[in-house]
C-alpha positions as CSV (number, residue, x, y, z in Angstrom):
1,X,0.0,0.0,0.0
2,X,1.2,3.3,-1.0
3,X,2.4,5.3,2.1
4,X,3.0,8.3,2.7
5,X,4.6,10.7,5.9
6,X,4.6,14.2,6.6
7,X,5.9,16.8,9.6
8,X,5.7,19.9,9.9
9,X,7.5,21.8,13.0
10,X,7.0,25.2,14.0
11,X,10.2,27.3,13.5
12,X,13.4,26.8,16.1
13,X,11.5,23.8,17.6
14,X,12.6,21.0,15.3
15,X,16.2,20.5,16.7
16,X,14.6,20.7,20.7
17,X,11.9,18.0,19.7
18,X,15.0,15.9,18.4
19,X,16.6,16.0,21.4
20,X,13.2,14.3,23.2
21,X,13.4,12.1,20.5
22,X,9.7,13.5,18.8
23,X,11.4,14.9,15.6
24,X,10.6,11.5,13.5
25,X,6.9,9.9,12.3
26,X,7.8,6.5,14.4
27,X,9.2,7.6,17.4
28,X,6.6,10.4,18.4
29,X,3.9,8.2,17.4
30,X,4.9,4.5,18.9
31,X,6.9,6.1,22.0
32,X,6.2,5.6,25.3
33,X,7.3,9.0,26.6
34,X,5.5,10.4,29.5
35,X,2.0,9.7,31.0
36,X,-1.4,8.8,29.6
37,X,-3.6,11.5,30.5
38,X,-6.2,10.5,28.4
39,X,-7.0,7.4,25.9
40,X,-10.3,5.9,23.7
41,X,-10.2,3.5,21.2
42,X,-8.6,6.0,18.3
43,X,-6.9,8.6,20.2
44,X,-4.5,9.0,23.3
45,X,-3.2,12.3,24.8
46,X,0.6,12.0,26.5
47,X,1.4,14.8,29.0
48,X,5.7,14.7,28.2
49,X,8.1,16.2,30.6
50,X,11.4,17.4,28.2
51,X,14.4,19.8,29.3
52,X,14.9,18.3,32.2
53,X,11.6,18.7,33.1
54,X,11.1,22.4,32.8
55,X,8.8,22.3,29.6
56,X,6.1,20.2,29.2
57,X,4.6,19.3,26.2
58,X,1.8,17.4,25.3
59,X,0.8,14.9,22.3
60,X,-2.1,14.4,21.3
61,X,-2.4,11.0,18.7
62,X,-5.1,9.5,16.5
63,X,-5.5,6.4,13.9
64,X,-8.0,4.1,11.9
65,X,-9.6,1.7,13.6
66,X,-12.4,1.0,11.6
67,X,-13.1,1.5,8.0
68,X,-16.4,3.3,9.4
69,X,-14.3,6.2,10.5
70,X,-12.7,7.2,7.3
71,X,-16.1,6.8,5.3
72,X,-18.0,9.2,7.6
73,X,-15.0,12.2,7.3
74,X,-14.5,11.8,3.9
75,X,-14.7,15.7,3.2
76,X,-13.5,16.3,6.7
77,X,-10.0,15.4,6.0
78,X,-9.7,12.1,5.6
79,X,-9.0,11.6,2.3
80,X,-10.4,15.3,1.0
81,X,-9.1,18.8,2.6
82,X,-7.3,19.9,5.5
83,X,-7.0,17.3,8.1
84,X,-8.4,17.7,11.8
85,X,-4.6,17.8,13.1
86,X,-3.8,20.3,10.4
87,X,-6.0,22.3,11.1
88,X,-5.9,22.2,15.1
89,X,-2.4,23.5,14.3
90,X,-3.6,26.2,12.1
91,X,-6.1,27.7,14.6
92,X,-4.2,27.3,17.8
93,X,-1.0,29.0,16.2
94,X,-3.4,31.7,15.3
95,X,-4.9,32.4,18.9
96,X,-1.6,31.7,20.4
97,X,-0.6,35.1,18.3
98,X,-3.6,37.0,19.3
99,X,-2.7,35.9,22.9
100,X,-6.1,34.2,23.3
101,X,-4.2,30.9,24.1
102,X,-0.7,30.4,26.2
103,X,-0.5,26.9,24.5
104,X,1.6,26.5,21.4
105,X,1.6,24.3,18.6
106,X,5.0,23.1,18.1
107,X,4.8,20.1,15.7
108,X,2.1,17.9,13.5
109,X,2.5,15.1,11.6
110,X,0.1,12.9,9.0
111,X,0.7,9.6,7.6
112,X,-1.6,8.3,4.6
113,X,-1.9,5.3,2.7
114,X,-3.5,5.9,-0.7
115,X,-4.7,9.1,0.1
116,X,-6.2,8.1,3.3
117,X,-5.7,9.9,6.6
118,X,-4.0,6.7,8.4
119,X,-2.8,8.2,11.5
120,X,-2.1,11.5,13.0
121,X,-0.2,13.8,16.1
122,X,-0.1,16.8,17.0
123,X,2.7,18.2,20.0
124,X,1.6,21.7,22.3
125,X,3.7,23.2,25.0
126,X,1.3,22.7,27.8
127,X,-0.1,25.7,29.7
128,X,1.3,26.4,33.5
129,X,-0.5,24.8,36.6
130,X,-3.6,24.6,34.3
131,X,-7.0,23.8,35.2
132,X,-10.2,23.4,33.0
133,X,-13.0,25.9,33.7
134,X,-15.3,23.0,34.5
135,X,-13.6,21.8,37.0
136,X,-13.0,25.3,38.7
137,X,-16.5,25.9,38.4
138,X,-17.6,22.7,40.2
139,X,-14.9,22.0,42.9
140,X,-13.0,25.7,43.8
141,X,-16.1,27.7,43.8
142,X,-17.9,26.3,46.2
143,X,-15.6,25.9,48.5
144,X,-14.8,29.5,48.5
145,X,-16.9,32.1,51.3
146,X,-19.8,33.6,50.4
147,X,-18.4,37.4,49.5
148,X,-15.2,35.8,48.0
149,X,-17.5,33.3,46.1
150,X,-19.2,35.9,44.4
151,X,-16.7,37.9,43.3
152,X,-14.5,35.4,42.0
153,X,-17.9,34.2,39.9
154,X,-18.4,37.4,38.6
155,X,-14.9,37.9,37.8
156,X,-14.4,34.2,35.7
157,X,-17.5,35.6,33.9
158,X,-16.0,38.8,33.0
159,X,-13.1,37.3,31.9
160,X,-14.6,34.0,29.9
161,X,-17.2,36.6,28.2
162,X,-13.6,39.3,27.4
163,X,-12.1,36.1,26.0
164,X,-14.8,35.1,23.7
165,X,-15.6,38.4,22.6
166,X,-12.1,39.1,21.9
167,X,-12.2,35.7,19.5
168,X,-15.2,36.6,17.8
169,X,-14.2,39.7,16.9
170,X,-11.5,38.2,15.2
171,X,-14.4,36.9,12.9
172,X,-13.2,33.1,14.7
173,X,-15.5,30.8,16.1
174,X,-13.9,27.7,18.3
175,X,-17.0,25.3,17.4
176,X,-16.3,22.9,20.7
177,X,-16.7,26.5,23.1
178,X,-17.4,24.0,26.6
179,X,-16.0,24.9,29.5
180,X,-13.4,21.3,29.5
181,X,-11.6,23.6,26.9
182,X,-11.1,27.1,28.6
183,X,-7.9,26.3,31.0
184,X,-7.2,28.8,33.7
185,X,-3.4,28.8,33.9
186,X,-1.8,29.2,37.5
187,X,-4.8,29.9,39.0
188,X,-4.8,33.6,37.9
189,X,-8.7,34.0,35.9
190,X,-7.1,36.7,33.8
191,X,-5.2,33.7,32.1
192,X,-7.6,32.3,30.7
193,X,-6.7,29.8,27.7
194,X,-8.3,28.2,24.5
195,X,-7.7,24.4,23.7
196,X,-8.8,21.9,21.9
197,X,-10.3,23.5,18.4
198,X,-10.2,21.5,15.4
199,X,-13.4,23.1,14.3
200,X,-12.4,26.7,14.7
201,X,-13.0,28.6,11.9
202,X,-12.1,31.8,10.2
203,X,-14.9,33.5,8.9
204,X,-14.8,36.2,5.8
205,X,-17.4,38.2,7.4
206,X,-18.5,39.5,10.1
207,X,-19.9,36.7,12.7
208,X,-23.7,35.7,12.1
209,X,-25.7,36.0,15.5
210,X,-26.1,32.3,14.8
211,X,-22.5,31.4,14.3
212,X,-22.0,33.8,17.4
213,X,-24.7,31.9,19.3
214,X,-23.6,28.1,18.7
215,X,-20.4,29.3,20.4
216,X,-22.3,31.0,23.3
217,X,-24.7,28.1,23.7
218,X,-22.1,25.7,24.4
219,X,-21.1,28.0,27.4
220,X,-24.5,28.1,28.3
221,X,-25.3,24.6,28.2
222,X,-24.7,23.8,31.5
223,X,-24.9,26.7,33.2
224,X,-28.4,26.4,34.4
225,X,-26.8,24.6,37.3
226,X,-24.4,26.4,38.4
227,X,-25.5,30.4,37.8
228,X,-28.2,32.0,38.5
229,X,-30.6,34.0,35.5
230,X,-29.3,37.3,36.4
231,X,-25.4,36.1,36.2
232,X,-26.2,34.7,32.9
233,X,-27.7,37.6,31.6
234,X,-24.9,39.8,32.8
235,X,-22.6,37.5,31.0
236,X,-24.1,38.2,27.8
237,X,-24.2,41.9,28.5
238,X,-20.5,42.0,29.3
239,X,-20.2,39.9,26.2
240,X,-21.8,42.7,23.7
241,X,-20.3,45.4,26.1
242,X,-23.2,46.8,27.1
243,X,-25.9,48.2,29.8
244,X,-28.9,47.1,28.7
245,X,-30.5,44.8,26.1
246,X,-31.8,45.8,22.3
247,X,-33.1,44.3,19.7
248,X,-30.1,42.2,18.6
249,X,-29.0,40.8,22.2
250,X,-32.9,39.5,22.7
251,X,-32.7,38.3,19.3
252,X,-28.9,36.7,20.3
253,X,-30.2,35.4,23.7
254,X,-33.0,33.5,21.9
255,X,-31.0,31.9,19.5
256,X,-28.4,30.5,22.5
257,X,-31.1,29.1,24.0
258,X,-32.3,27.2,21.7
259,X,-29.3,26.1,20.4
260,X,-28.1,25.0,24.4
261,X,-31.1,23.5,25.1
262,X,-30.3,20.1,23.3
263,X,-26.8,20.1,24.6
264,X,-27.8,21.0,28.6
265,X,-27.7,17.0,29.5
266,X,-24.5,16.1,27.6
267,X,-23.2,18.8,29.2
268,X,-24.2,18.5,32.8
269,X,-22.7,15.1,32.5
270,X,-19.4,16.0,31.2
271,X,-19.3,18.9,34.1
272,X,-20.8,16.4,36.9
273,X,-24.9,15.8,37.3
274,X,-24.6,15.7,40.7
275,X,-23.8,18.9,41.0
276,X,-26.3,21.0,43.3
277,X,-28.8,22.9,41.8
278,X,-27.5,26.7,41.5
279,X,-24.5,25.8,43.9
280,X,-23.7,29.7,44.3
281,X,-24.6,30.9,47.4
């Protein structure tokens, strides 16, 4: 079977991924470096300590294991356009420059075999002390005072609504917007990071309220348990940078709801159903 391998490194890293022994197809994709931090069938993510542990990288594989996979993303990459890794690298090199991200692609690489999409990596510098936004929401909050508590809430609203708004005026929509990929980084809310957008997209035009909406609604999805009406609404006030609501943020807030409405379950259990209902006070 024809085969077929290509890297691509971002510049000055290819000489300090050879010296962790990630500069080759076989070796970044077979190797054992590291820990698992997260595995399925078709895909495994490996959290990789290099430079004498002062950088840490991650790397993030995918194969075939089932002809069912390549015949349902046949025009997603597979065997027609830009591949999910490809373009993962594409859009986080492009928030990492707009400082909407502090990880950074460093490396991808694609083997095919007759024009399929075989198997796939892609290798980020990993983002400092980070944790997911879900997680913060669900375990640090409330164990935080009641003052404290709300003004740390409002504050991680402020800055995930600065954050999005930022990105959309960009004319880019992330297309997986939950809060598993918005990373605070050492604790500090203002460092707030994007991750994990293979469906980001660059638009020619300005954003459509629904293209803006379908990113909001999967922030919005579950936050029905965890934030009350009036926090929501302020969200999307701070969002459109403004005081009071028109025409257009009714007309936005409708469209978010229904779009989050069939997510809120999926969501809730991703973020932990158990939850308390509006565990804020």
């Amino acid at each position: 079977m024809l085969r077929r391998q290509y890297l691509h490194f971002a510049p000055g890293w290819e000489a300090r991924l050879r010296a962790a022994g990630l500069n080759s197809f076989e070796p970044a994709f077979l190797g054992d470096q590291g820990t698992v931090v997260r595995r399925s069938g078709s895909s495994e993510v490996r959290r990789v300590e290099v430079e004498g542990a002062r950088q840490v990288l991650f790397l993030k594989k995918s194969w075939v294991t089932r002809w069912a996979q390549l015949r349902s993303r046949v025009f997603r990459g597979m065997l027609f356009g830009a591949s999910q890794v490809r373009r993962e690298f594409a859009n986080l090199a492009r928030l990492h420059e707009w400082q909407l991200t502090e990880a950074m692609p460093l490396a991808f690489g694609e083997e095919r075999r007759a024009g399929w999409l075989w198997r796939s990596f892609l290798i980020t510098t990993g983002i400092a002390e980070p944790m997911p936004v879900d997680v913060f929401i669900r375990d640090v909050l409330p164990r935080l005072a009641g003052a404290e508590r709300r003004s740390v809430r409002g504050e991680l609203l402020r800055q995930v609504a600065r954050l999005t708004r930022v990105m959309h005026a960009r004319q880019f929509t992330h297309g997986d917007l939950y809060w598993r990929n918005l990373v605070i980084a050492g604790n500090e809310l203002a460092r707030l990071s994007l991750i994990d957008m293979p469906r980001g997209r660059s638009h020619r035009r300005e954003l459509s309220v629904a293209a803006r909406a379908s990113d909001l609604a999967a922030l919005d999805a579950p936050a029905q348990r965890f934030f009350r009406r009036s926090e929501r609404l302020r969200f999307l006030l701070d969002y459109r940078q403004t005081r009071r609501l028109d025409a257009g943020g009714k007309e936005l807030i409708r469209q978010v709801l229904k779009a989050a409405e069939p997510m809120r379950r999926k969501q809730l259990a991703h973020v932990g159903a158990d939850a308390p209902q509006h565990a804020q006070t």
